[in-house]
N, C-alpha and C positions, 0 to 999 in steps of 0.2 A: 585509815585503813590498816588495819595487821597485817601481819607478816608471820608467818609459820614457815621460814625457814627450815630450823631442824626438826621439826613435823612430817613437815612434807617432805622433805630430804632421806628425812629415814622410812618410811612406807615401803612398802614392795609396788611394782609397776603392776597394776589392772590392763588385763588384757580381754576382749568379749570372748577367745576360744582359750584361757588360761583359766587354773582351778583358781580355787578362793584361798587366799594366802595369806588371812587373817580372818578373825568373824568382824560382825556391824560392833558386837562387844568390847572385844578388842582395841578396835578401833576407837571407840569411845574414850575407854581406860585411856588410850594415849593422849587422845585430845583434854582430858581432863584437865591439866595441870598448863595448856598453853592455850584454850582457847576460853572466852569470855565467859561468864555463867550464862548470858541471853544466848550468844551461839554457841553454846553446849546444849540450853534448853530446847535451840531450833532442831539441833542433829540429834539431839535422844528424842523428838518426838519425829524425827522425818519420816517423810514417807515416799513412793517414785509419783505422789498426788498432788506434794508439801508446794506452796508458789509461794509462801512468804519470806524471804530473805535473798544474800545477792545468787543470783543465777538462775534460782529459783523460778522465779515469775516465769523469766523467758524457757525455762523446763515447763513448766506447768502448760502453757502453752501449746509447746509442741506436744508432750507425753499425751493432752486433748484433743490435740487434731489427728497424731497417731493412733489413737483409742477409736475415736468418728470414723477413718480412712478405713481400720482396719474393720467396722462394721458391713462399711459401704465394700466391701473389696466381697466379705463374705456375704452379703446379702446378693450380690451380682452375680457370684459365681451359683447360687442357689434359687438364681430367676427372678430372683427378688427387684423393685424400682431400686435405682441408684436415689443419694443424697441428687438435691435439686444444689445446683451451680452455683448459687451463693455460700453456700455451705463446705463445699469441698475445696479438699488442695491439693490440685493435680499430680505439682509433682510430688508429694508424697505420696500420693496413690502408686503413682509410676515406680515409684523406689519399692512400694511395699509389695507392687503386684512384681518385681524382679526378684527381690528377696525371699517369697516365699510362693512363687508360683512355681506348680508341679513336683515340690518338697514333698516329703515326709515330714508330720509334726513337729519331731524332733528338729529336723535339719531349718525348718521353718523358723522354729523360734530362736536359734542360736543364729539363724540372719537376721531377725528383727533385733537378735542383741547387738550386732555390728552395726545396726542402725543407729541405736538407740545411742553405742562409744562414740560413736561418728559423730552423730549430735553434739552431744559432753563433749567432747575436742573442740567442733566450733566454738560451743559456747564459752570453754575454757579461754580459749586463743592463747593469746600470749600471759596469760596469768598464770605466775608458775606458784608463788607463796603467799597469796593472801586470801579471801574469803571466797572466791570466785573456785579457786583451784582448791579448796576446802572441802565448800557441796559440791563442787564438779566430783570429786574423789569418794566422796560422803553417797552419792546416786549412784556411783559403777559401782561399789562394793554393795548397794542393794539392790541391784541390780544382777550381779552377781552370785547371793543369797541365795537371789530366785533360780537362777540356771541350775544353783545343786540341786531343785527339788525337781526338775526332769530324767527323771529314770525310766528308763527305755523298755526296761522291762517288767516295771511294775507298770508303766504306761501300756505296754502289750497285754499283759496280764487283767486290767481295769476295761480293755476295750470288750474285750475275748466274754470277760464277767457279763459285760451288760451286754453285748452277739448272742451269749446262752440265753438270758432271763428275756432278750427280744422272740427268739425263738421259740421258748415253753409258751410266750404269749401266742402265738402265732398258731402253735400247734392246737393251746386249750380253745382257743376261738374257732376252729378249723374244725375241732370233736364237738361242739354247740348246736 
């Protein structure tokens, strides 16, 4: 097993309500020169989907049952049948329906990213330098990625757009 030590030593702490304090790039460049060329290959092609390598799999996992829960939560809220019992995982239902019931978008998805570090810490545990605490590190900063492209007011701005073009529809059907 490795050890990345001065790697991970010198990183800045990932936080889910903290800005992004490197890019996925970045981060790369650093790993370059202390990590394998197979797990270099693994983190430049990762993705928050990746299940092959250490932590992975059991990310892969959740980030799928996370994905399922978060269907089944919106398909209920919209009248819709829930997933059938073999299929679900209550308590994550239950986390997911706390974290972003009666939210704002926004506010919604920056609790499913505290879910999401919350997770990556379990599965981190006490791995502080080796490959575990690598892609644990290697999935919050893409995860992180992702939070900068929430913008509140281009997200206002995008709903507002498609409210207008729902309504010209609305009206040309109404003059027919």
């Amino acid at each position: 097993m490795a050890s990345y030590y001065f790697l991970l030593s010198s990183l800045p702490m990932l936080k889910p309500e903290g800005a992004l304090p490197l890019t996925y790039a970045e981060f790369l460049e650093k790993c370059k020169a202390t990590v394998s060329d197979a797990k270099y290959a693994v983190l430049e092609s990762l993705t928050l989907f990746s299940g092959k390598g250490a932590l992975l799999a059991e990310w892969s996992k959740f980030y799928a049952s996370l994905a399922r829960e978060l269907v089944d939560y919106r398909n209920r809220r919209m009248g819709k049948r829930p997933q059938e019992a073999g299929q679900r995982d209550e308590t994550l239902f239950k986390e997911i329906s706390a974290a972003v019931g009666g939210k704002n978008p926004l506010e919604a998805e920056k609790a499913l990213l505290g879910l999401e570090f919350k997770k990556l810490d379990e599965l981190i545990g006490t791995h502080y330098f080796d490959d575990h605490a690598l892609f644990g590190y290697a999935l919050k900063l893409k995860l992180l990625e992702r939070k900068t492209m929430f913008d509140q007011k281009r997200g206002k701005e995008e709903m507002d757009r498609i409210l207008d073009g729902l309504q010209k529809k609305i009206l040309i059907g109404e003059r027919e």
